[in-house]
TORDOGU-924378 format. One record per residue (C-alpha): x, y, z; residue number from 1; residue in one letter. Coordinates in nm, 3 decimals. Layout:
east; north; up; num; residuo
X; Y; Z; NUM; A $
...
***
This chain:
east; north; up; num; residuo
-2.822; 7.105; 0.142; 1; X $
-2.919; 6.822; 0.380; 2; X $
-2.640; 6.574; 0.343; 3; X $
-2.245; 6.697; 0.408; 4; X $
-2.182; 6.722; 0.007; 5; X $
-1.822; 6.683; 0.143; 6; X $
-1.973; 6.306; 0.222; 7; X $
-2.180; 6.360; -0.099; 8; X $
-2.128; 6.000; -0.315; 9; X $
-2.088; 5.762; 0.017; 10; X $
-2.405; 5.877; 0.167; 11; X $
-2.590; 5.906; -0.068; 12; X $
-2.523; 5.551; -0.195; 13; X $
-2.584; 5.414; 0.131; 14; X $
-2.874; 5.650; 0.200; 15; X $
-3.019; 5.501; -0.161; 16; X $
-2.941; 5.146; -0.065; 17; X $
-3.114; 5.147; 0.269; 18; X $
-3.419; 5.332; 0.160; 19; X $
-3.440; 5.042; -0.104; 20; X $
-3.407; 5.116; -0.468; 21; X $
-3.743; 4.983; -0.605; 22; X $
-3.944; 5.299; -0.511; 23; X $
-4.192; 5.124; -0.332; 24; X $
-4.481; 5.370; -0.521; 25; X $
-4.755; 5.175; -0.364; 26; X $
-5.076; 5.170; -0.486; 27; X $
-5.239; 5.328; -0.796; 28; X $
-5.474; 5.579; -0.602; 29; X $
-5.537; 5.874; -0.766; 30; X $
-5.647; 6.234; -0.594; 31; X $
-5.972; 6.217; -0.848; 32; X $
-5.933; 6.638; -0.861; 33; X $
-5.937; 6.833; -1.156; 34; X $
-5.666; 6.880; -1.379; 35; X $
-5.692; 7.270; -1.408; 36; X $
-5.710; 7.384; -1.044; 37; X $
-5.572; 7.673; -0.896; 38; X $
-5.402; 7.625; -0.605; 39; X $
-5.072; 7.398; -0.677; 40; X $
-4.788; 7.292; -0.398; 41; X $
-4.415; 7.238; -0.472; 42; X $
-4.205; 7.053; -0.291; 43; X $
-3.803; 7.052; -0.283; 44; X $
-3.513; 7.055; -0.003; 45; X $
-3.271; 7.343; 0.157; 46; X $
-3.067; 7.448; -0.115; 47; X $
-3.273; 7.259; -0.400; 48; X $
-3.396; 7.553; -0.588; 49; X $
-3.275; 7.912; -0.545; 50; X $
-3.563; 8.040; -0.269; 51; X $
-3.578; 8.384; -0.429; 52; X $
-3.642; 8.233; -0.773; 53; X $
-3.955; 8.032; -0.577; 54; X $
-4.049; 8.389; -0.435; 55; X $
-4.067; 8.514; -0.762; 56; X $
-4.266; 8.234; -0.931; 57; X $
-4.548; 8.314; -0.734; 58; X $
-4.568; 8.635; -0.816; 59; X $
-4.541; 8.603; -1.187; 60; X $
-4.808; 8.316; -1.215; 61; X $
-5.118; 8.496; -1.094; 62; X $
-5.389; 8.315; -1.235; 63; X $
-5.284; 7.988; -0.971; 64; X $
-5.147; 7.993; -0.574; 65; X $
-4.835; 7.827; -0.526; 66; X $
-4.756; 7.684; -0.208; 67; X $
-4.398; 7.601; -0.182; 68; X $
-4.257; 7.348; 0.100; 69; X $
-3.859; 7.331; 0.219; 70; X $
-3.916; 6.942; 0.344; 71; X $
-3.586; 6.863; 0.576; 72; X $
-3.481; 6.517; 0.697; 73; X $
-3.506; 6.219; 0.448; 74; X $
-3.609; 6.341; 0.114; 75; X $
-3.700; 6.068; -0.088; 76; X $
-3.857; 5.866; 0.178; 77; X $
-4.074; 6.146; 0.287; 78; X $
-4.220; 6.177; -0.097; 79; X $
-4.220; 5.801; -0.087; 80; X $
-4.483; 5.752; 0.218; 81; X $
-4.672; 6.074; 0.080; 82; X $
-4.730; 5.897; -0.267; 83; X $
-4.820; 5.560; -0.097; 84; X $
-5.104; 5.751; 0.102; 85; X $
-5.211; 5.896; -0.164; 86; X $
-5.320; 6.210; -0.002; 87; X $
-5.104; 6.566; 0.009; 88; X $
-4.927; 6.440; -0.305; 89; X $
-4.746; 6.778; -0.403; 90; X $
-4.803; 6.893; -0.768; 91; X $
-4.434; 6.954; -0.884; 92; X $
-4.143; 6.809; -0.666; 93; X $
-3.804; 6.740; -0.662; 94; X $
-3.614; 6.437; -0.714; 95; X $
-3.248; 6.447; -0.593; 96; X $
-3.010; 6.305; -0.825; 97; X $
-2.894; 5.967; -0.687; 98; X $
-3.271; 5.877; -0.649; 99; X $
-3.421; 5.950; -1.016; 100; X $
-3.299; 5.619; -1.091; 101; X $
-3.473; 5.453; -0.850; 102; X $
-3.797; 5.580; -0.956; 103; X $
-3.788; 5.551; -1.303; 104; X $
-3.987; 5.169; -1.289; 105; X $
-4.274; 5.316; -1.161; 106; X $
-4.305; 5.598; -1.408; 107; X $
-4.647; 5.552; -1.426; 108; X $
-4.659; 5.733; -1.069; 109; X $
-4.551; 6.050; -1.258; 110; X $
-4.681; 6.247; -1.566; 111; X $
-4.421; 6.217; -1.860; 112; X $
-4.321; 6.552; -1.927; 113; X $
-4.303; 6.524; -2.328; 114; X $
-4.688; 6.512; -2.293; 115; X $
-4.638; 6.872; -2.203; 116; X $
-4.398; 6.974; -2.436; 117; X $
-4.059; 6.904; -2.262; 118; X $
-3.951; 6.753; -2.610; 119; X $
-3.967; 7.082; -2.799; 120; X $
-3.701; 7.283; -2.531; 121; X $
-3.526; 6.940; -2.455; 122; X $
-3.282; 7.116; -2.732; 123; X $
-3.175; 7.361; -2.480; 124; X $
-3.033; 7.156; -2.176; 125; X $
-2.792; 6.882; -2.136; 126; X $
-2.857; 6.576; -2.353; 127; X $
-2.714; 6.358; -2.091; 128; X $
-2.866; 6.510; -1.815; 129; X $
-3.242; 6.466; -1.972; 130; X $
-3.150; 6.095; -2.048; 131; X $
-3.095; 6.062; -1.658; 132; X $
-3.415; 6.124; -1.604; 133; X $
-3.572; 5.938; -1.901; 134; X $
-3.692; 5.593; -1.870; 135; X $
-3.523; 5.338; -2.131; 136; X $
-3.891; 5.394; -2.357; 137; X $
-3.855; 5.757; -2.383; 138; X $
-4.060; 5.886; -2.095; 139; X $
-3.882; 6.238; -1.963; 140; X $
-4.013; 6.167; -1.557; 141; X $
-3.731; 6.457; -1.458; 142; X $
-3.652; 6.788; -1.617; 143; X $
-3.335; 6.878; -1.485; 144; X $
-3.260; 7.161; -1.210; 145; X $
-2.871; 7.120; -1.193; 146; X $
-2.576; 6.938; -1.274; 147; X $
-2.228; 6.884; -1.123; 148; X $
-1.959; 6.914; -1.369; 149; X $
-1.636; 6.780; -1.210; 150; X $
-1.277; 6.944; -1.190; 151; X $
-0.945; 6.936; -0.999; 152; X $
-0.908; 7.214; -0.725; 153; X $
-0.565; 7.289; -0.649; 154; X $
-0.345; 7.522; -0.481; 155; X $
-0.148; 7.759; -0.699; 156; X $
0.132; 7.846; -0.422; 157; X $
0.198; 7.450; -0.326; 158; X $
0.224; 7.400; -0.731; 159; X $
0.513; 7.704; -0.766; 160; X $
0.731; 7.555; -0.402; 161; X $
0.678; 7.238; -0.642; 162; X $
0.788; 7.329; -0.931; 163; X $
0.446; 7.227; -1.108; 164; X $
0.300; 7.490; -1.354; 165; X $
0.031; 7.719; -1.178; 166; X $
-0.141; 7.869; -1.500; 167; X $
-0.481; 7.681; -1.541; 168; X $
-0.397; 7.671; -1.913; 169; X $
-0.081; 7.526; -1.837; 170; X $
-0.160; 7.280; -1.587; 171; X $
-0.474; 7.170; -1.804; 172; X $
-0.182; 7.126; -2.075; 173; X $
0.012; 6.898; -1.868; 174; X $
-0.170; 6.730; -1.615; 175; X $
-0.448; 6.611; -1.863; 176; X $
-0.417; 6.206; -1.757; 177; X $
-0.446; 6.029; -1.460; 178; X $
-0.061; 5.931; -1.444; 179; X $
0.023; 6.301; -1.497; 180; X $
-0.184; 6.372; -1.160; 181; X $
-0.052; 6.121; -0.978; 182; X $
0.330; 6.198; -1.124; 183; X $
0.294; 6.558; -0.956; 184; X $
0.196; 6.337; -0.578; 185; X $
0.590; 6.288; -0.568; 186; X $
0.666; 6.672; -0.619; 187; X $
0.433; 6.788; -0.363; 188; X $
0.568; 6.513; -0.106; 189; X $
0.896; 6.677; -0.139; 190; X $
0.807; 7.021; -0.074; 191; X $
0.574; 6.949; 0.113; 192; X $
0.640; 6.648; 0.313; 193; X $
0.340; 6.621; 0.547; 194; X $
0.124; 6.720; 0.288; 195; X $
-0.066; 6.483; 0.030; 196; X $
-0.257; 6.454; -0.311; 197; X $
-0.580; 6.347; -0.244; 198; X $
-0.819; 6.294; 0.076; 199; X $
-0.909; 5.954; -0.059; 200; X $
-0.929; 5.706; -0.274; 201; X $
-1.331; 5.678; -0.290; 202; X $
-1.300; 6.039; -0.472; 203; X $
-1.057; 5.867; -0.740; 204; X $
-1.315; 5.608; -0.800; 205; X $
-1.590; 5.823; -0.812; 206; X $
-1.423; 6.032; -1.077; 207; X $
-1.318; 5.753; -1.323; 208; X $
-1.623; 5.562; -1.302; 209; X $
-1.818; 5.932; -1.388; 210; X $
-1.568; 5.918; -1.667; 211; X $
-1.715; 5.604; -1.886; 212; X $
-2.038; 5.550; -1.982; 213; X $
-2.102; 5.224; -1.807; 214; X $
-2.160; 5.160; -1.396; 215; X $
-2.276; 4.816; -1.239; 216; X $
-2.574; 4.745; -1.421; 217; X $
-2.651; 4.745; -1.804; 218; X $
-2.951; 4.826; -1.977; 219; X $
-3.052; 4.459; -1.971; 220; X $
-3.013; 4.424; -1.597; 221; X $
-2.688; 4.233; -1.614; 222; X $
-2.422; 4.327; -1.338; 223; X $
-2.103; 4.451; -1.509; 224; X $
-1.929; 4.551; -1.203; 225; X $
-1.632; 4.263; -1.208; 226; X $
-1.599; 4.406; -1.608; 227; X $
-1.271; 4.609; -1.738; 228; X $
-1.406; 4.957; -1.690; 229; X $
-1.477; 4.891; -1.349; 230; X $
-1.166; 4.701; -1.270; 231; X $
-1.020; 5.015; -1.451; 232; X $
-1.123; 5.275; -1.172; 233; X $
-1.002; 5.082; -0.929; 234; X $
-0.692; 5.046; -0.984; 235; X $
-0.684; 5.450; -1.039; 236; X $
-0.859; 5.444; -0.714; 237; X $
-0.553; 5.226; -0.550; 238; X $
-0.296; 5.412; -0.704; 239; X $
-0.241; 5.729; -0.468; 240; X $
-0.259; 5.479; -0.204; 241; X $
0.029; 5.275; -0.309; 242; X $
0.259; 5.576; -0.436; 243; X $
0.185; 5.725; -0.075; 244; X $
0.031; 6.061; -0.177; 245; X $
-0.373; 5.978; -0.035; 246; X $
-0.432; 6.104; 0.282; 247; X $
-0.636; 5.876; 0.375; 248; X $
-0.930; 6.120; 0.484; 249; X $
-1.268; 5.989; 0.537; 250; X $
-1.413; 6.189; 0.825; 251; X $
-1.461; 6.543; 0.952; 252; X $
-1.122; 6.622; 0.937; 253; X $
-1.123; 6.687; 0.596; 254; X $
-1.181; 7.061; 0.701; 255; X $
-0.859; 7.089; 0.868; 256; X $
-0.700; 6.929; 0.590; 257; X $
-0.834; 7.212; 0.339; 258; X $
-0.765; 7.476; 0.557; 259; X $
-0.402; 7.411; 0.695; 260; X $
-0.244; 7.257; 0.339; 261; X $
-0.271; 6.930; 0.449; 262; X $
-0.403; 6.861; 0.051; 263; X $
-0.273; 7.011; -0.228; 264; X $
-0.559; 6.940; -0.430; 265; X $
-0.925; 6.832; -0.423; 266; X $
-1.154; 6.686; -0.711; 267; X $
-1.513; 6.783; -0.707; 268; X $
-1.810; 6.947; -0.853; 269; X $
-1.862; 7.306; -0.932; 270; X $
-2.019; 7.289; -0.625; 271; X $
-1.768; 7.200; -0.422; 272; X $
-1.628; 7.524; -0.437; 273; X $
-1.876; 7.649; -0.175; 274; X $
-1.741; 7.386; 0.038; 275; X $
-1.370; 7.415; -0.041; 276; X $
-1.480; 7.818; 0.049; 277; X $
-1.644; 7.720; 0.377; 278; X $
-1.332; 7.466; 0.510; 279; X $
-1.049; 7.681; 0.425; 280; X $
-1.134; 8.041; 0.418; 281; X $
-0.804; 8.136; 0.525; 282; X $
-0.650; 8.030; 0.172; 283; X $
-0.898; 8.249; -0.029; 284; X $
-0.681; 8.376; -0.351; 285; X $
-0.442; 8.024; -0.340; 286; X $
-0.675; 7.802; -0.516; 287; X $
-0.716; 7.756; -0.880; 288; X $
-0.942; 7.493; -1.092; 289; X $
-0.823; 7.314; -1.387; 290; X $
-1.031; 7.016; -1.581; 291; X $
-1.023; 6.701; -1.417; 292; X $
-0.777; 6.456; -1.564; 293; X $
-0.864; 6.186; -1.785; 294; X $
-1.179; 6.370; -1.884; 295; X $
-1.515; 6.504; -1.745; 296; X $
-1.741; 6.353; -1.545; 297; X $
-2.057; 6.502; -1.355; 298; X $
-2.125; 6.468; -0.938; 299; X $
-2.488; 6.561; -0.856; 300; X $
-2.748; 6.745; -0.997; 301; X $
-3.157; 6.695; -0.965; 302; X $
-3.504; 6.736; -1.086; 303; X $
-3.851; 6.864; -1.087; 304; X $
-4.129; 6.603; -1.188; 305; X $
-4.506; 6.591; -1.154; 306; X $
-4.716; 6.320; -0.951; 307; X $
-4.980; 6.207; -1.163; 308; X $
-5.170; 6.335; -0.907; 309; X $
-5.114; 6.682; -1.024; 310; X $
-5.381; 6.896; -1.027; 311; X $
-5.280; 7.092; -1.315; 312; X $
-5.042; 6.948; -1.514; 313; X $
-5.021; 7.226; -1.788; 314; X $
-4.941; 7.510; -1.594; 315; X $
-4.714; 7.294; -1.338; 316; X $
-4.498; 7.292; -1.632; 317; X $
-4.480; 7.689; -1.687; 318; X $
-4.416; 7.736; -1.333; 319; X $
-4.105; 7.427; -1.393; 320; X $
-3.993; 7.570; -1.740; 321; X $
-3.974; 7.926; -1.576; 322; X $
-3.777; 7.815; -1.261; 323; X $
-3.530; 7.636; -1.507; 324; X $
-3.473; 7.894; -1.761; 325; X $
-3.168; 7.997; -1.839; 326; X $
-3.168; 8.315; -1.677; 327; X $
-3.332; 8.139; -1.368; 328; X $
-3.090; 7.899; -1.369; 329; X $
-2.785; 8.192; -1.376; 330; X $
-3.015; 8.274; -1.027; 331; X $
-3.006; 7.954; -0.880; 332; X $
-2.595; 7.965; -0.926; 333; X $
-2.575; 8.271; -0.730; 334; X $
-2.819; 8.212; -0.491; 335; X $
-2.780; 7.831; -0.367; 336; X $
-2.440; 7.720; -0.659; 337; X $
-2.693; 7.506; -0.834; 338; X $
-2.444; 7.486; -1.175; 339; X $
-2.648; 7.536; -1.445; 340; X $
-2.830; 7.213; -1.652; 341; X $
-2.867; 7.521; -1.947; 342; X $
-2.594; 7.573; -2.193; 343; X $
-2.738; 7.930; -2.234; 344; X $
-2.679; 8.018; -1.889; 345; X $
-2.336; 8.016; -1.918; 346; X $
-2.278; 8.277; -2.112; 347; X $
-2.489; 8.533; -1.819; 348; X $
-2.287; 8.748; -1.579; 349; X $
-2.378; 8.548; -1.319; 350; X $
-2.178; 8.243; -1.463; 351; X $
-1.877; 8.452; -1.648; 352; X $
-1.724; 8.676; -1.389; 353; X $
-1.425; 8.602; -1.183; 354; X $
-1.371; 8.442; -0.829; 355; X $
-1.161; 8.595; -0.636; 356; X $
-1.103; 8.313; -0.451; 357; X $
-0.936; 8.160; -0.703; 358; X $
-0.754; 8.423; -0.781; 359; X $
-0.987; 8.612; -1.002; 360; X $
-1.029; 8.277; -1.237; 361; X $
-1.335; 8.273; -1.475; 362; X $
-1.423; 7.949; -1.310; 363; X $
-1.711; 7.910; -1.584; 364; X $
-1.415; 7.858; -1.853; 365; X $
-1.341; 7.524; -1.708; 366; X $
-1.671; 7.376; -1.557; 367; X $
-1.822; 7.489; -1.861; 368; X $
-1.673; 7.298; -2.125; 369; X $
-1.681; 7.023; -1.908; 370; X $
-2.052; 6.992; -1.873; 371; X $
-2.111; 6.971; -2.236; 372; X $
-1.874; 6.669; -2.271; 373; X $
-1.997; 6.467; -1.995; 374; X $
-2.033; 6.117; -2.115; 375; X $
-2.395; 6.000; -2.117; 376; X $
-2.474; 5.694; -1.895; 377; X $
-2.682; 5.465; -1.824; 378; X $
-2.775; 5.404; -1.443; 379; X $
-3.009; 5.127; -1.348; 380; X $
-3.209; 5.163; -1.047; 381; X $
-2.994; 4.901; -0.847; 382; X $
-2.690; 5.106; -0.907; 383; X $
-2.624; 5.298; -0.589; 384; X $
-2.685; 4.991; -0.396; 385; X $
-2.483; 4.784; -0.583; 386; X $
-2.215; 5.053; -0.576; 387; X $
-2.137; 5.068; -0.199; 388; X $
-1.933; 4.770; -0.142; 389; X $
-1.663; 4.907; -0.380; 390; X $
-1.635; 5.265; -0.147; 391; X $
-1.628; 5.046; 0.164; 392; X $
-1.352; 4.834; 0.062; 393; X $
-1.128; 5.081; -0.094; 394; X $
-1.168; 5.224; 0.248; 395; X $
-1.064; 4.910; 0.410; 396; X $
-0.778; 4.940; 0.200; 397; X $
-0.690; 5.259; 0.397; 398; X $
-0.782; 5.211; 0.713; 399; X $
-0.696; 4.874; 0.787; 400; X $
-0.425; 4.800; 0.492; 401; X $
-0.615; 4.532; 0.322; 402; X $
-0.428; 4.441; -0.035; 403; X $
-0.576; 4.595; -0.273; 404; X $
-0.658; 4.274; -0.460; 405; X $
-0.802; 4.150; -0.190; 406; X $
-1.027; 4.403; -0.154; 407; X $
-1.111; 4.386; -0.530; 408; X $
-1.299; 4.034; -0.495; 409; X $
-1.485; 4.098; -0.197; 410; X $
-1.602; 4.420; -0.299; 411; X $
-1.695; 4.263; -0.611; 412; X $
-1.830; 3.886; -0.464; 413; X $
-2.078; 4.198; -0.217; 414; X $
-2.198; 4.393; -0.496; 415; X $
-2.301; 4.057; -0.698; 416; X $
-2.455; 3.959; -0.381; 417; X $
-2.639; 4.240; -0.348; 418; X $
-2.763; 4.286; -0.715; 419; X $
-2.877; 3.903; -0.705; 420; X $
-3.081; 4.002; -0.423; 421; X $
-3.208; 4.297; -0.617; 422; X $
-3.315; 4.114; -0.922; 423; X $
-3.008; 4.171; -1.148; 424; X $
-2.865; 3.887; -1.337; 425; X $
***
């Protein structure tokens, strides 16, 4: 990956707000090729797609060449100023997950993959995954790579010194609302009195909002984001804050924090095992996963989608179905931790042995379940922009002490600023 996914929701909001969320498409040129050439270009980031899967889809489709690109820096922009000129356009490419929203108004700039038969295997991946990359009239722009089913992270020998239940089952059992996780912030501060619950509150809000199936903007480009369920997160947000359990962590030192104890757990993605792997490789066997309380919710995840400009539309989508097949997609999880967007997949040796960095845990037996119950949402292409003032406020809150209420109004007096700007009502 490009972007720290330690930093994943903060930069990626900004990076979506500064790169503007209209998708400036430009103009309606068109490559004039044919539509059943033979030489066809992909295009996706480090860690987008499993590279040996890419290998392997150019040897299996042998009646085209497939060029692949690994395009580093800014993503999105870079796809951005290649569609505006119009020229170079690759055939299939990625779309990152906090930008498919962004380009969903300019649809027309892409083929709609149900013309190709995305609706009859549609069936076989996440309903609410394919509805992120629909537009609101049915168009499927993005077939999804990956997904990011969310969970709590937590260490098994802080639990026991705390008297908490270590079992997954058991602390699933137990700690299944947000009160019941922040309850257990008390216990750890008392065995562990420099250590905390959380790195910070931006993660809380992250999770809660993931958790409902409403953000900032509705369907009829109203902003919601001074409404109850966003008033709601907050205040879950706040609350490790005021009980003294957040850490307060918004910087590099996060890695220190996961390696020396400093946290006693850590909410994130399936993928944020690699990272939780990478900071603290010293506590490999003391960390466990258990669902995240208060219910799922999903961090990340992407898509492939075809330019208009695609010179062969038909077998573009082979070469995407057979990258994203479930099998494939048991590939990608080994090879880059892309968690699968395919039910199926789960069930493949790839996805159900155990980690014996946490302990020998079937990890699959929690993320699993929680990708299927992800609440579907919708998310307006002024979202991530609106979204930022609420992550820089709560952390004013901790790094400057601003009341919380306080905090509340101007984050929410920004974000209406910003969405009038944008267009929203």
């Amino acid at each position: 990956m490009d972007l720290s996914r330690r930093r994943f929701v903060q930069t990626a909001l900004l990076a979506a707000a500064g790169a503007g969320v209209t998708a400036a498409c430009g103009g309606d040129s068109d490559s004039g090729g044919t539509k059943n050439g033979k030489n066809l270009t992909l295009w996706y980031w480090g860690g987008g797609l499993s590279d040996k899967v890419v290998a392997d889809a150019k040897k299996h489709f042998t009646d085209v060449t497939l060029k692949s690109s690994v395009i580093g820096g800014t993503f999105k922009q870079k796809l951005l100023t290649t569609m505006n000129g119009g020229s170079f356009v690759p055939d299939i490419t990625g779309i990152k997950g906090e930008d498919i929203a962004s380009f969903l108004p300019n649809a027309n700039r892409f083929i709609d993959l149900n013309t190709l038969g995305a609706d009859k295997i549609a069936s076989q991946y996440l309903d609410w995954k394919l509805k992120q990359g629909q537009t609101q009239d049915g168009k499927q722009i993005g077939f999804p790579i990956d997904i990011g089913p969310t969970a709590m992270f937590y260490r098994e020998d802080m639990f026991a010194k705390a008297g908490l239940p270590t079992d997954p089952a058991k602390v699933a059992e137990e700690i299944s609302t947000w009160e019941d996780y922040f309850a257990i912030g008390a216990e750890i501060e008392k065995a562990y009195p420099k250590s905390f619950l959380i790195n910070n509150a931006g993660v809380i809000f992250d999770m809660a909002i993931g958790q409902q199936g409403k953000r900032m903007v509705d369907e009829d480009n109203k902003f919601i984001g001074d409404q109850d369920h966003v008033r709601k997160a907050w205040d879950l947000a706040v609350r490790p804050y005021e009980l003294g359990v957040d850490a307060k962590i918004n910087d590099e030192s996060l890695k220190a924090a996961v390696a020396d104890g400093t946290l006693a757990t850590y909410l994130g993605a399936a993928w944020a095992a690699l990272d939780i792997k990478d900071m603290g490789p010293n506590t490999k066997g003391k960390w466990r996963v258990a669902p995240l309380p208060g219910g799922p919710s999903n961090q990340g995840g992407s898509f492939l989608a075809l330019p208009k400009e695609c010179r062969n539309p038909e077998v573009a989508f082979e070469i995407i179905k057979w990258l994203l097949s479930p099998e494939n997609e048991g590939r990608g999880f080994t090879d880059a931790a892309l968690f699968p967007a395919c039910p199926a997949a789960y069930e493949l040796p790839a996805l159900t042995g155990g980690d014996a960095f946490f302990g020998g845990q079937k990890t699959i037996e929690v993320f699993g379940p929680a990708a299927e119950k992800v609440p579907a949402f919708y998310e307006a292409p002024t979202n991530a922009a609106v979204t930022v003032p609420y992550y820089n406020e709560l952390t004013n809150i901790e790094a400057k002490g601003k009341k919380p209420d306080d905090a509340w109004k101007d984050a929410v007096s920004q974000a209406k600023s910003i969405a009038k700007q944008q267009g929203v009502s």
